[in-house]
N, C-alpha and C positions, 0 to 999 in steps of 0.2 A: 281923682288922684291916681287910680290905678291907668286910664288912659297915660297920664301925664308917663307914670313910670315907665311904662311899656315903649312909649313912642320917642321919648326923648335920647335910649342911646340908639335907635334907629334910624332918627333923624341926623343925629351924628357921625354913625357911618356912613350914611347917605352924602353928608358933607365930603367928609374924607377923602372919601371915594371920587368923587366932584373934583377934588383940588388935585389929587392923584391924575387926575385921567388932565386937569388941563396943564396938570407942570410937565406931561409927555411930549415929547417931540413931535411936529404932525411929520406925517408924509410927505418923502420931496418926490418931484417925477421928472424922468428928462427923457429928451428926444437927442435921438441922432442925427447929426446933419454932415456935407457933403461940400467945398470946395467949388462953386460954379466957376470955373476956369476961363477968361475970356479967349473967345474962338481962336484968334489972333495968335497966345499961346499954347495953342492946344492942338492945332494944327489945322488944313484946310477941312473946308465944309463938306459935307458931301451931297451928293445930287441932292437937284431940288426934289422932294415928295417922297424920299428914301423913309419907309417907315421899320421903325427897331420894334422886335417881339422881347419883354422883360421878362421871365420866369418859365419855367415854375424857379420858385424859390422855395431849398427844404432847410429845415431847423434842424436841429437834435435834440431829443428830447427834455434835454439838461439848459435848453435853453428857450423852449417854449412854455413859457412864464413868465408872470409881469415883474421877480426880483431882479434885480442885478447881480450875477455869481461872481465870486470871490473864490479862485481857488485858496487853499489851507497849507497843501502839501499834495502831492501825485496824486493820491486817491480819494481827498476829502477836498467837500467845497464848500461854501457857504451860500444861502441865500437870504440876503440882504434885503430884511423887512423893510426898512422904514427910507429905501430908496428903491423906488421902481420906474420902468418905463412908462411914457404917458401912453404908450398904445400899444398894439400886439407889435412884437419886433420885426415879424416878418411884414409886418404893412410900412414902417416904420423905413426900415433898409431898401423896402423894393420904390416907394416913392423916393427918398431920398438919390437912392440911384436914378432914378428916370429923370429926376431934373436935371443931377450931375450932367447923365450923358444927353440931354437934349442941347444943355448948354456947350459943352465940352464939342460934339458933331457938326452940332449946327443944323440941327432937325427938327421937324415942329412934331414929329409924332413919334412919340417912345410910350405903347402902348404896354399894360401888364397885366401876366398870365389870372385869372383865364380871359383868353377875349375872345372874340364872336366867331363861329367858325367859318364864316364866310370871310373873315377879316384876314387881308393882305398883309402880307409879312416878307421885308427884304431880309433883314438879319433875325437868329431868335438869340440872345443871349439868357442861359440857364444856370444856374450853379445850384453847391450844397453848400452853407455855413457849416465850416465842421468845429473851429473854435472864436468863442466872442467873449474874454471873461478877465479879470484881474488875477494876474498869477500872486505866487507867494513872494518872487521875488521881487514885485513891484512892477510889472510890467500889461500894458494890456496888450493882448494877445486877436487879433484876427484870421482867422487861416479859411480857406473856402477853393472849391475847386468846380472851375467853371468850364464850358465848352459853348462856343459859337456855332450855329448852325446857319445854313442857307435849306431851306426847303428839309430834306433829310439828309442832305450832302455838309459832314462836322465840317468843318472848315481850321477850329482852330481850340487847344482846350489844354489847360496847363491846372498847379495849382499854386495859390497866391497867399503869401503867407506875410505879416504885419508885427512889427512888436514895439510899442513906444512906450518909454519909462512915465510910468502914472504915477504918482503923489495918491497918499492912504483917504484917497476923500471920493465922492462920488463924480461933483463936477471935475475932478482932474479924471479918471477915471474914463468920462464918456465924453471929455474932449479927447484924450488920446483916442479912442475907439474912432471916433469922427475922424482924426486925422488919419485913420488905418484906411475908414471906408472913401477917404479923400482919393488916396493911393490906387483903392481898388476900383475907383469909377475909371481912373487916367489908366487905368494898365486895358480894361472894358473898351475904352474908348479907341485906345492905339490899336487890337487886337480887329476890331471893324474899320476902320480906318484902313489896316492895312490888307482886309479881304477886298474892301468896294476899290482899293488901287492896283488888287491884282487882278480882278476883271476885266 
């Protein structure tokens, strides 16, 4: 009897507990993706065996982590348990961009940082994510400031700034961001494009 008493409302919290945790919401996870542009629209090819250097690629610290941020207002943000990225963001952005621009060129080798030091490099395209996040006002936000190099000679380097109206949900959320980093492979793209035609 005395087992019986002891165990029976521990069993029951056990339950509880059990049906709490499965009426939770599980985790959703998304990935970024990128616009493959066909060549045709995107402009001529460039030499054959032209190989592109991708990175380094830097985060901010507000963004290397697996939630999704949400700003609140200026100074406060949110970070978003129960929607995260399926992979670290900077792996995430720097593939996604090497396919854009291999597609986008028309080049078979868009190779990303770090890579061998022996390894040949016609262009290096570098930047810093400085914003990736859903503002207050319903907007997602991309801003990054990039620079082209040839060898150590810049060549070309601006900053590129993104904002398309998201819906309060995660998938509207990181389709607009995808439509930002859509924007930022074609601007990537034009900026090499128009170094390898002033050679």
């Amino acid at each position: 009897m005395n087992w019986m008493r002891w165990s029976f409302p521990a069993l029951a919290a056990a339950a509880l507990a059990g049906l709490a945790a499965c009426g939770s919401a599980p985790l959703q996870f998304y990935m970024l993706a990128a616009d493959n542009a066909p060549l045709a629209e995107s402009g001529p090819a460039l030499p054959a065996g032209t190989v592109i250097g991708l990175g380094p690629i830097r985060l901010p610290a507000y963004l290397d982590r697996p939630q999704l941020v949400t700003a609140l207002s200026e100074h406060q943000y949110r970070l978003d348990e129960r929607n995260r990225w399926a992979e670290r963001l900077d792996e995430n952005i720097a593939r996604t961009l090497s396919q854009a621009l291999a597609g986008r060129l028309g080049v078979e080798q868009v190779v990303r940082y770090p890579w061998p030091a022996r390894q040949r490099l016609d262009y290096q395209l570098s930047f810093d994510i400085l914003q990736l996040h859903q503002t207050a006002a319903g907007r997602s936000v991309l801003s990054a400031q990039w620079q082209l190099k040839q060898g150590e000679q810049s060549l070309a380097g601006k900053r590129f700034e993104c904002s398309e109206a998201a819906a309060d949900s995660a998938d509207a959320i990181v389709a607009a961001q995808s439509a930002c980093l859509s924007r930022f492979a074609a601007e990537l793209a034009g900026a090499v494009r128009a170094a390898a035609a002033a050679r």
